[in-house]
Every structure is written in structure tokens, then in C-alpha cells.
N, C-alpha and C positions, 0 to 999 in steps of 0.2 A: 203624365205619360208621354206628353208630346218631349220631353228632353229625355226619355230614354228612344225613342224613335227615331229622335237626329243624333242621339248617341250610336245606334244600330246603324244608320246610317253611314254613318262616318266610320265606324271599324269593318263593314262591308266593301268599301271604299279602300279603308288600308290594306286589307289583308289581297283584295285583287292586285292594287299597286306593286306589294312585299313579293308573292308570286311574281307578278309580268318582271320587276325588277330583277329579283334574282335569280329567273329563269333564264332571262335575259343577258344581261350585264357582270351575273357573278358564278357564271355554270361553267364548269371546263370543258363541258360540250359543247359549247354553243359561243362561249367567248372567244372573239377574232385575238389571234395571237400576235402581241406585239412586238415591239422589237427588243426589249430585255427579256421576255420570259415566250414561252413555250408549251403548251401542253402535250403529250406525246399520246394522243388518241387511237391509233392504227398500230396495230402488229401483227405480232404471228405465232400463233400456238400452238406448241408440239404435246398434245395432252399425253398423260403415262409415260412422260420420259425425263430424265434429267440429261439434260445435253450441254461436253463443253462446245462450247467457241470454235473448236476444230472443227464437233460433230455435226453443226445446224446444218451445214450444206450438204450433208450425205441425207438428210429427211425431210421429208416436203410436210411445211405445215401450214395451218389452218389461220386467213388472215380474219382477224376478230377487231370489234370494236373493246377498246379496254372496257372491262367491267362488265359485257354481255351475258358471260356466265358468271354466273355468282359460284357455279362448284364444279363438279365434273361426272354430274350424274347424267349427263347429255349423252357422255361417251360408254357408257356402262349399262351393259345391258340389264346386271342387276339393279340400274340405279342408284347406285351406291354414288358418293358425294364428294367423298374423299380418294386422294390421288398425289400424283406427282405431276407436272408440267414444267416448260419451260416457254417463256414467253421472250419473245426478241421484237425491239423499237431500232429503228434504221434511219436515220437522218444524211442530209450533208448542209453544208455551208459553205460557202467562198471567203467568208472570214474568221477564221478559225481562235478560236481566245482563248480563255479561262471563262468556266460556268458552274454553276453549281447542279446539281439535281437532289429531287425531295422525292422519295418514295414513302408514303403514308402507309402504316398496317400491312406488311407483308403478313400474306395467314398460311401458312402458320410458322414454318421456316424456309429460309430462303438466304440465297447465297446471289452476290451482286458481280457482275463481268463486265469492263466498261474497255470497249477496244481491244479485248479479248483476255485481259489484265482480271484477274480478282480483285474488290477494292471494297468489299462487304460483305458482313453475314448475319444473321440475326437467328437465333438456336441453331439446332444440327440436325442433318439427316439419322444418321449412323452413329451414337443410336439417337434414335428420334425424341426430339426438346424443343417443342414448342416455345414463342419467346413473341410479346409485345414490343416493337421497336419501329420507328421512324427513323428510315436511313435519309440523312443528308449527307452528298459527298460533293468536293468541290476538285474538278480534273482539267485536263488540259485537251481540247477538241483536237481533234484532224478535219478536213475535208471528206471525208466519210468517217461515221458514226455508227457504233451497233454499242445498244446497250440490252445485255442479256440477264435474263433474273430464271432463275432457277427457285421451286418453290415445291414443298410437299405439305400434304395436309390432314390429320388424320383425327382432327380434333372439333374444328370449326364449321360453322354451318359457310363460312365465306372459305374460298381457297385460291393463293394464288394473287395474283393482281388484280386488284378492285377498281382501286382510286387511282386516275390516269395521274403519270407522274411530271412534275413540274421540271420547264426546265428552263434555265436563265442566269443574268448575272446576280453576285450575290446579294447586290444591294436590294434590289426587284423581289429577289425569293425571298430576303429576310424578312423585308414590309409584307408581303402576303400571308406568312406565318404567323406573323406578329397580328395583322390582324384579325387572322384566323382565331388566334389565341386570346384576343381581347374580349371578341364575341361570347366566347365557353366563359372564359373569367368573370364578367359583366354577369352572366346567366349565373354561375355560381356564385359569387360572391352578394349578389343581391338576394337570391332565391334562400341562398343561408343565412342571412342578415335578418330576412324577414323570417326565418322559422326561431332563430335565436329571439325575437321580438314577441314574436306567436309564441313559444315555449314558456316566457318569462308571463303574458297574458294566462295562459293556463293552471301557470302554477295559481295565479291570482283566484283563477276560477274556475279550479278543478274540482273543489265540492260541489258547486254547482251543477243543474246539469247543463245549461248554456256554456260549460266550459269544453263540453266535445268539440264544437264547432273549432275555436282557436288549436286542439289539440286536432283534429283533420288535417287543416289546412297545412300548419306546421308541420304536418309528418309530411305531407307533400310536398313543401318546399323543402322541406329536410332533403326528400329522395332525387327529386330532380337534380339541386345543388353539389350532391354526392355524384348525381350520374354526369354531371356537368366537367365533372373533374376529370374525364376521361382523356381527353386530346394532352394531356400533362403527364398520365401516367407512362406514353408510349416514346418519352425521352427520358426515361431512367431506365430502363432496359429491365424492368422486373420478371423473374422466375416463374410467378405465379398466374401461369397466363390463363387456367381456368377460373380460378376464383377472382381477378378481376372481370372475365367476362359476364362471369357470372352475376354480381355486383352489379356492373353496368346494365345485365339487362331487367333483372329483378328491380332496381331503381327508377328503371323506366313506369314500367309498369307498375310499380307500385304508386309511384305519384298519378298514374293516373285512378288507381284501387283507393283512393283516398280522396282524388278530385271525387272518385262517382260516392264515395260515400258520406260527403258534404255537401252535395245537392240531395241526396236520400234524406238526410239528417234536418235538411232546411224543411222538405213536403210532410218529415213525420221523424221525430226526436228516435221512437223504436223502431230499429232499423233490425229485422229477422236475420237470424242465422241464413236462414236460405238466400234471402238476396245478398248475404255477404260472401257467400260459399263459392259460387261459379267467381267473380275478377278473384277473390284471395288465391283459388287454383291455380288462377295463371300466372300469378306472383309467383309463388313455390314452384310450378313448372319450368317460369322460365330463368327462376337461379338454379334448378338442378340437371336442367337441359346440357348447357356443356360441360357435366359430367358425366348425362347419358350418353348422349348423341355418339361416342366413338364406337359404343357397343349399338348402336342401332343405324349404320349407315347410309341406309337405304329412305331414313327417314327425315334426311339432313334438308332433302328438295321441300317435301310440303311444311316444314315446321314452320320456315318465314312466314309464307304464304298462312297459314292456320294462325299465325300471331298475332299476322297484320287484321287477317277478318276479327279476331276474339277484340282486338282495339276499336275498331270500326262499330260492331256489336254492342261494346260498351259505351261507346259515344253516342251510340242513337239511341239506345236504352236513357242514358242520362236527359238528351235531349227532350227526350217522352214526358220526364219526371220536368223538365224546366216547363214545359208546357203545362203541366197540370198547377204549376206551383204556381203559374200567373193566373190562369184562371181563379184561382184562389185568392185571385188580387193581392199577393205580395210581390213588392217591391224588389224582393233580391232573386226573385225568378227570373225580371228582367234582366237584373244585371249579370248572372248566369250566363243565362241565357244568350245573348253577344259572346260572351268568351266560346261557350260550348261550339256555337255555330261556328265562331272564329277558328276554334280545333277539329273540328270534323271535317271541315271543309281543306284543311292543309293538310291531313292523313290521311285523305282521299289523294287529294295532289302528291304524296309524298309515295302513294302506292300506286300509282297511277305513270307515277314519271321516273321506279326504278330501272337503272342501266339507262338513264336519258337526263338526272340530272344531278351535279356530284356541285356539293358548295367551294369556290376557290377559294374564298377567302370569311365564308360564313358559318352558317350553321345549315341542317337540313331542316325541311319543312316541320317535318312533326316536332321538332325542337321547339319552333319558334311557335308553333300553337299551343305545347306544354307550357310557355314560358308565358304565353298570353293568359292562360288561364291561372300562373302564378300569380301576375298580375290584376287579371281583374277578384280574384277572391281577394289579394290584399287590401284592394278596394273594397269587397266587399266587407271585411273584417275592418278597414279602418271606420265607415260609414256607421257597422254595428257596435263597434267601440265607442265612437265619440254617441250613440244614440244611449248607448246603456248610461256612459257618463253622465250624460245630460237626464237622464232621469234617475240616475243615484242622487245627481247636484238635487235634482229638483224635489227628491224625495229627502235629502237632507236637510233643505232648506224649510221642507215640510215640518220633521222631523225633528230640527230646535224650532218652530215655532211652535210644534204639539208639547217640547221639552220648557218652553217659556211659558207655555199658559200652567201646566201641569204644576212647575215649580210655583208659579205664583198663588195658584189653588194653596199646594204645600204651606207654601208660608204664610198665606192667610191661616189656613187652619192650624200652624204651629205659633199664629200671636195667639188666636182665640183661647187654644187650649193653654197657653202660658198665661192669658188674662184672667181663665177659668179658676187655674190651678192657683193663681194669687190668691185671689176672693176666695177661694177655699181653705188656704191655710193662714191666711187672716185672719178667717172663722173660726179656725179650729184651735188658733194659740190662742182664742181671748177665752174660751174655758177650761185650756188645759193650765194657761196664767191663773186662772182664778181656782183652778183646784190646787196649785201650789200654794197659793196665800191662803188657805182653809187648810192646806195640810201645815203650814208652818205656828199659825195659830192654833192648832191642836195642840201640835208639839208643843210650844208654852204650855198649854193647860197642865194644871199636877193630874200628871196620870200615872199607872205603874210601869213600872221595867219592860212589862212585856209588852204594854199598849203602846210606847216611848218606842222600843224596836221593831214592831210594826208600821208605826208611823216615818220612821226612819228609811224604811224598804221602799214605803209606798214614793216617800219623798224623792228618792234615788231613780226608781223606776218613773216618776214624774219628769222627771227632768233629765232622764236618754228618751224621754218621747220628745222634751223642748228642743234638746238638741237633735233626735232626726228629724224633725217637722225645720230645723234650721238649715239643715243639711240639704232639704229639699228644698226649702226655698232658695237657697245658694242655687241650687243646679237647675231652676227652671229659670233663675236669671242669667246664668251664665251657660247653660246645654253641654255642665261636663262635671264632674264631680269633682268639687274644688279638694286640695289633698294639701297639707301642710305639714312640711317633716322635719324632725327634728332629732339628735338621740334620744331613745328610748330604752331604758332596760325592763326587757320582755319579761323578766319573771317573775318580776314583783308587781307587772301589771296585770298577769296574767292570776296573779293570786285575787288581784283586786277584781276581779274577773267572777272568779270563785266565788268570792264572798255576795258580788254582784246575783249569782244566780243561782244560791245556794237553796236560796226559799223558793224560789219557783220551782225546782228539781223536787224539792221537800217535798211541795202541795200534790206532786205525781207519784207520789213514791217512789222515786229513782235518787239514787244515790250520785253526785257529783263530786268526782275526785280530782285535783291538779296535782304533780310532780314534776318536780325539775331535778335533772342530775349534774346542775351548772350551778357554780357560783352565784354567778352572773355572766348574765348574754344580752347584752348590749346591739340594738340594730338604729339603723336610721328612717322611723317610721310617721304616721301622721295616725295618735292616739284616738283621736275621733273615728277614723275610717277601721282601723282595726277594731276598736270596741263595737264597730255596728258588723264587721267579721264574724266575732267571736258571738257577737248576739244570735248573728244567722243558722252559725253552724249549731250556738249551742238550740235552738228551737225549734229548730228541723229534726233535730237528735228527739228532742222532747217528742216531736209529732210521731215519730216509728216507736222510740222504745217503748216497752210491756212496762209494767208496773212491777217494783222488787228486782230490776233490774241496774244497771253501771253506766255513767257517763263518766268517759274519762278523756281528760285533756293532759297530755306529756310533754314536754321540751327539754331538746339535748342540743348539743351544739356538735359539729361534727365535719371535716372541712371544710372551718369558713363558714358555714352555715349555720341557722338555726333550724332546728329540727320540731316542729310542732304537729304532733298528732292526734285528732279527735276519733277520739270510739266511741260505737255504742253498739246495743245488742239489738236494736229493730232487727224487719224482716230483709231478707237477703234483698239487693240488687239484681235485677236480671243483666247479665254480661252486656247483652244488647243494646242494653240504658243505660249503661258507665257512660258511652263514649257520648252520650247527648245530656248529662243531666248539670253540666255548665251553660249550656245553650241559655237565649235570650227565652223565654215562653214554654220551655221547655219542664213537664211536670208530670209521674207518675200519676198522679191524684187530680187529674182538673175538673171529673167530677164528683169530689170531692171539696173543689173551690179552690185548691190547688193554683199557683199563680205562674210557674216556675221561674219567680226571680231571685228568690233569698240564693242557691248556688250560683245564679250569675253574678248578682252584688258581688260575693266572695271571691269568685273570680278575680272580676273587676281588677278589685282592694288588692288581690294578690299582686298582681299584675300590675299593677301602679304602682308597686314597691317591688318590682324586678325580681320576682319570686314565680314559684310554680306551686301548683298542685293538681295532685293526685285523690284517684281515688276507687276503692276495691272492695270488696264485699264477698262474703261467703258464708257459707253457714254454721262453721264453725269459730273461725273471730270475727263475724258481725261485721259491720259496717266501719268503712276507718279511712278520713280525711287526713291525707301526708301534703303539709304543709311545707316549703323549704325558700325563708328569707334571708340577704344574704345580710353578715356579722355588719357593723357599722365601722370595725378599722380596716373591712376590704376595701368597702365604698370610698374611705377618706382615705 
């Protein structure tokens, strides 16, 4: 705590400095006038008139501090804001040269008279076209000097001559602009650098809800950096002079409608419509304000006034919230907290020292505490970034070492059950060995025709259990189901198929038919793995069909393809369980004992021979396995 305390201390420290300094040193008020440049503070203002150069001495006018009125609701009884004037700056010199002069934001049109000469204008009176423009003109002095600005306004809450205007050689005036301009640039280019950086964090972590935070912040540097852009747009002479004000002042206020709802956000993630309701109003008010404002003139005097308190309001509001958010003993209430202080206290000075202090060569005060507050949230957002990092690191670091034990668990448990499954089917070939050697000594024995093909069946079906009991032992050594291919002609294996499962069809009373409508259809297949196919599908078939019922297996050949189709007449399919009955454990019947692997093997098998299947069910054609492998002269 003691380093956020000399932290407070020390931006307490800079921001009186930043004040006295460029109160001091950078005010047009107040800075002694050197000898290249000028400020023309004192004149004289003829309110309600446009007056030329001939006319000023036929009317007595009103000597003013530039900038003292900000409108011209002083002279109007209905206070109304808006008006005409003309303002006259009087000089002389004993050496008379080449200079330049900078008039900043004439509001809102205005016409320039330098030694009674025309030499500027910025929109029109007649008819009235308002127009954002920074007049620079470079003239030649006399020993007396009158520079006259003609100005009407019927649009802006400012009117007229605000900002005292510069006056010097051009080397002097250009450095002062120039720095003027780096100030705003510096402000926007960093303030948008950081929401471009912020914007790219949020996408990161915009499911999240920690990702509000980065999307706050980022809209507030978004808006200040937009509003930052302002001193640039009034040297391109654009048209649109309400909707840039408009812009400018909405952007204000909104980066500060975004500061207050990232300290909201820090003290409680739910942040109510109601506390968002009152600053979002002021947002929307004050971009549609100089749209209203020409039809409400009389309201152009307290609108400043009213804007600056709803700012002032919101900043002590906020500061309320940083206070509770340390009590709370977090960390980023402090760090807040410094910034907020650091901004309320220069938006007090900033309203506190209208018409008394105009930046020469910088920014205004509430700029520079918006910009603090840019500042210290990107601090706080980098502090919460590298912290989140640091515990994603840490929880990843967690996270393969919970993925290293876990796997190890794994593959101990996948030797065991491999060690299992050995001693299992070591067991299990040494009696299905010894029932082949009892069945082949049978078949020696003189028996009849029918005993001889009996024993023939059993022989056959003996030895597709040798070779899947092989098959598996292959795949618990090697964890993949070894496939060996070679040509194949599918129709005479497929007969052999037939004849393979003719008797067991028989023992159920189901009839088992093959047809081929091909010569010969030739693929590139591994005979072991399709016969243990052909097995699945045809025994799964056996388990649904009724008894007195068809099993039928077909193959056509058809582009390129072999066409293999398995029917039978079991009970329908529900639609629902087509699209899962390839699945791994997947099984209408599991209590029934049901495994659901014989259609994944088939899969599999398929699939390992760059084929597909299908499969459809209704109650009229029954159940039907579409098979499609592709020809073996595609393949070669």
C-alpha cells in the first residue's frame, strides 16, 4: 500500500506542477509577449453589427477582454446567444515587417479586414453557412494596425472571437502550431493505439465476462482519440460544421461515459440500466445539442454551464465508487483512484479558469486529465493482463502436469488391459486349437454324407473364430486394425460368403440369397477384414429378421463402383437411430446385451477401403445396408 501512497503522492505533485506550469508559462493570458510573437488580448466590440472599416468610427464600442463573452446573450434581453458582431484589435510598431496572424475557430462565420483590406473569410453571412476554419494570413504591417473580424452566429453555443489571436513572425507562429499540433497528435495517436491493442484483447476475451473491462476501456480511448482529432479538422475547411461539433462533443463525453462505467464494472461486474441511464443521456444530448440549440437560443448561455456540472457530478460519483472499491481492499481502486482525483481536480480548474486561461501552445486542462485517465486504466489493463497471463501460465503449467499424470494413469491402464487381453486369448486359442484337431479327426472317421458336411461347417466356422481371435491379437499388439490388400474379385467371394452362411440362416429359418448382375467386379480389398464385414452385417441381419423371412445380399458395379447391398426384413429403424447406429457403443438393444460394435467394425472396414455406407429402413422395404467400394482399375 505504501507504493501506491508515494504513487499518489507523486501524481498529486505533477498535476499541481502541469497547472502552475501551464497557467503560467503556456496561457495567452498571462504569457509576457515576446519579441517574435504577440498575443492580441484587448479590443472592442460592436455586439449586433457587422461593421466595415469605414463604419467602426461612426460607433462607439465596448472594450472587452477576448474571450470574456463566450455568446451574446449579455446583450439580449431575451438572452438569446446568438448574434452578429464585430470585434477590432488596434496595434502599432516603429518597425514595421512582414508577420503572420493565426485566428483559431472563428464561430461561426466570419469575414477578416486587415488595414481595412479584406484578406479572409470562413462561410457567409447571406445566406448564412456556417464553416470550421483556422485562418492563418501572412501581411505586410504599417505603423498603425487595425485588424477587424466580422462574425455572425446562429448555430454554436461559442460566438465570435474566443481564442485571442496570435500574432508574429512566421517562423515563431509556425513552432507554436506545430506544437500545438503534436500535443492533440501525441493524445490521439496513442489513445487509439491503445484501443486498437484493447479491441484486439477483447476479441480474445469477449466470451468471457472479464472481457467487458478491455471493451470499456477501449471505447474510451476509442472516443477521446476521435475527439483528439479535432485541432486537424479545422484546416481542411469542411462543410459539415454541426456534425463535426457534434462528434467532438459526444466523444468527449463519452470517454468519460465509459471511464465511469469501468470503475462501476471494477466495484460490481452488473452494472443496472439505471446507473447507466443518467451519463449515456448526456452522451446523446450532447451530440444532438448543436442540432438543437438554433431552435432553442435562449438556452445556448446555461447549456456549458449545465455540461460542465453533469461532468463534475460524474466525476465525484466515480470517485465515491473508487472509494468503496478500496475499502474492498482492491488493488485497482487505488490505481483509479490517482487518475480520477487527478481528473476532477483539472475539471474543476478547467471551469474554474474559463475566459482566464486559453492553451498557446497545448491542450486544455480537462484534456490533460481525460488523457490521464487514458493513461492510468492502460496501466491498469496492462497490470490485469500480464496478472490474468500469469495465471493462465500457471494454470497451464497446472494443467499438463494434471494432462501428464492422467496420461500416465492411461497407459498404465492400456498395458494392463493389453497384458489382460494377451492371457485371454492365449486361453482362448488353446481350446478353440484343440476343437479343430477333434473336428478334423472326426472328419477322418467313416461317417456319412451328411455327418462329413456337418463337420465341414463346423470346421469352417472353427477357423473364422481362429482367425478373429487372430485378428484381435494383431490389434491389441499393434492398437489398429492391421488391413492387408490386395485384388479381389468380390463376387465369387461374395458367393463364398453365401455358402459360408447358408446353414446358420437355415438353423433360423431365413432364407439367404446372393446376386450379382456383373461378370466380374474386381476391387482392391484385404479378404480377412471384409469377411469379418460380411459376418457382422450378415448376424446383425439374423438378430432382427422374423423367422420365414429373406436375407439378401446384391452387387452391381456402377460408376466405378461396386454396389453391395444387404437387406432384410427385421423391424423398422427409428429415423432418429440411423444417424448413430455406426457410432462406437452405440446399440438399440443394450439391454438386451447389445454391444453396439458389429456396425462400427463395418464402418471401420468400410472406411479403410475408401468406401462408404449407408443406411435406411422403412416398413415397407425393411432394413438395407448400401455399401459403395471403389472398382480396383480406379484405384490403379
Amino acid at each position: 500500500m505504501r507504493r501506491y501512497t508515494a504513487l499518489s503522492a507523486i501524481l498529486f505533485l505533477f498535476v499541481i506542477f502541469l497547472v502552475q506550469h501551464e497557467y503560467r508559462f503556456h496561457n495567452k493570458y498571462t504569457i509576457a509577449s515576446q519579441q517574435n510573437i504577440a498575443f492580441l488580448l484587448k479590443g472592442m466590440l460592436y455586439p449586433d453589427v457587422l461593421l466595415s472599416p469605414k463604419e467602426v468610427k461612426q460607433h462607439t464600442g465596448i472594450p472587452v477582454l477576448t474571450g470574456s463573452y463566450q455568446n451574446l446573450s449579455a446583450f439580449h434581453e431575451d438572452e438569446s446567444g446568438f448574434g452578429k458582431a464585430t470585434m477590432v484589435f488596434t496595434y502599432t510598431t516603429d518597425k514595421p515587417g512582414t508577420k503572420q496572424l493565426y485566428l483559431q475557430e472563428l464561430f461561426s462565420a466570419a469575414k477578416l479586414f486587415i488595414n481595412g483590406k479584406p484578406v479572409a473569410q470562413s462561410g457567409s453571412f447571406e445566406p448564412y453557412q456556417e464553416q470550421i476554419q483556422d485562418i492563418l494570413i501572412t501581411f505586410q504591417e504599417e505603423r498603425e494596425n487595425t485588424i477587424l473580424i466580422q462574425s455572425e452566429n446562429r448555430s454554436h453555443y461559442y460566438t465570435g472571437v474566443q481564442y485571442p489571436p496570435i500574432l508574429g513572425d512566421a517562423d515563431t507562429v509556425t513552432v507554436m502550431l506545430g506544437k500545438r499540433l503534436l500535443t492533440y497528435a501525441l493524445f490521439a495517436c496513442s489513445s487509439l493505439t491503445l484501443a486498437g491493442f484493447t479491441i484486439v484483447l477483447w476479441i480474445k476475451e469477449r466470451e468471457k465476462e472479464r472481457g467487458r473491462l478491455p471493451f470499456y476501456f477501449g471505447m474510451m480511448a476509442l472516443c477521446f482519440g476521435v475527439y483528439c482529432c479535432y485541432p486537424f479538422f479545422s484546416f481542411f475547411h469542411l462543410p459539415v460544421t454541426r456534425l463535426l461539433y457534434s462528434i467532438q462533443d459526444a466523444c468527449i463525453c463519452a470517454a468519460l461515459y465509459f471511464a465511469y462505467l469501468s470503475i462501476l464494472y471494477l466495484k460490481d461486474p452488473v452494472i443496472s440500466i439505471r446507473k447507466r441511464l443518467l451519463p449515456f443521456s448526456i452522451v446523446v444530448i450532447s451530440f444532438c445539442m448543436p442540432f438543437i440549440l438554433p431552435y432553442l437560443p435562449a438556452f445556448v448561455q446555461p447549456y456549458g454551464w449545465m455540461l460542465s456540472v453533469c461532468k463534475l457530478g460524474i466525476a465525484g460519483y466515480m470517485l465515491l465508487v473508487c472509494i468503496r472499491i478500496i475499502k474492498q481492499a482492491q488493488r485497482e481502486g487505488s490505481i483509479v483512484l490517482f487518475a480520477l482525483l487527478s481528473y476532477a481536480g483539472l475539471l474543476i480548474v478547467h471551469v474554474l479558469t474559463m475566459n482566464r486561461f486559453e492553451p498557446a501552445d497545448g491542450a486544455w486542462f480537462e484534456e490533460y486529465g481525460v488523457f490521464i485517465l487514458v493513461i492510468f486504466f492502460a496501466w491498469l489493463m496492462v497490470t490485469q493482463t500480464a496478472a490474468l497471463w500469469k495465471h493462465d501460465h500457471l494454470l497451464s503449467i497446472h494443467l499438463q502436469e494434471e494432462v501428464d499424470r492422467q496420461t500416465r494413469q492411461i497407459s498404465k491402464l492400456l498395458d494392463e488391459r493389453r497384458s489382460l487381453l494377451a492371457e485371454l486369448l492365449h486361453d482362448v486359442k488353446k481350446p478353440a486349437a484343440s476343437a479343430m484337431t477333434y473336428l478334423e479327426m472326426m472328419d477322418k472317421e467313416k461317417t456319412d454324407i451328411q455327418m462329413k458336411k456337418d463337420l465341414s461347417q463346423l470346421r469352417e466356422n472353427n477357423r473364422l473364430m481362429m482367425e478373429q481371435l487372430q485378428l484381435l491379437q494383431s490389434f491389441n499388439e499393434q492398437d489398429h486394425i492391421p488391413i492387408l490388400k490386395k485384388p479381389l474379385e468380390l463376387c465369387s467371394f461374395l458367393q463364398q460368403m453365401e455358402a459360408l452362411f447358408a446353414p446358420d440362416a437355415e438353423a433360423y429359418d431365413i432364407d439367404f440369397q446372393f446376386s450379382c448382375t456383373c461378370d466380374r467386379c474386381e476391387i482392391f480389398g484385404d479378404s480377412k477384414q471384409l469377411k469379418r464385414m460380411i459376418q457382422n452385417l450378415f448376424f446383425n441381419a439374423l438378430s432382427y429378421a422374423p423367422a420365414q423371412t429373406c436375407i439378401s445380399m446384391t452387387l452391381e458395379k456402377k460408376n466405378a463402383e461396386a454396389i453391395l447391398q444387404f437387406k432384410n426384413q427385421g423391424e423398422v429403424i427409428p429415423q432418429e437411430e440411423l444417424q448413430h447406429i455406426f457410432e462406437r457403443g452405440y446399440s438399440s438393444r443394450k439391454k438386451e446385451g447389445g454391444t453396439g460394435l458389429g456396425l462400427f467394425i463395418v464402418h471401420t472396414i468400410v472406411i479403410l477401403h475408401q468406401g462408404s455406407i449407408q443406411a435406411a429402413s422403412d416398413k415397407d422395404s425393411g432394413t438395407c445396408f448400401t455399401i459403395r467400394l471403389p472398382l480396383y482399375e480406379v484405384i490403379s
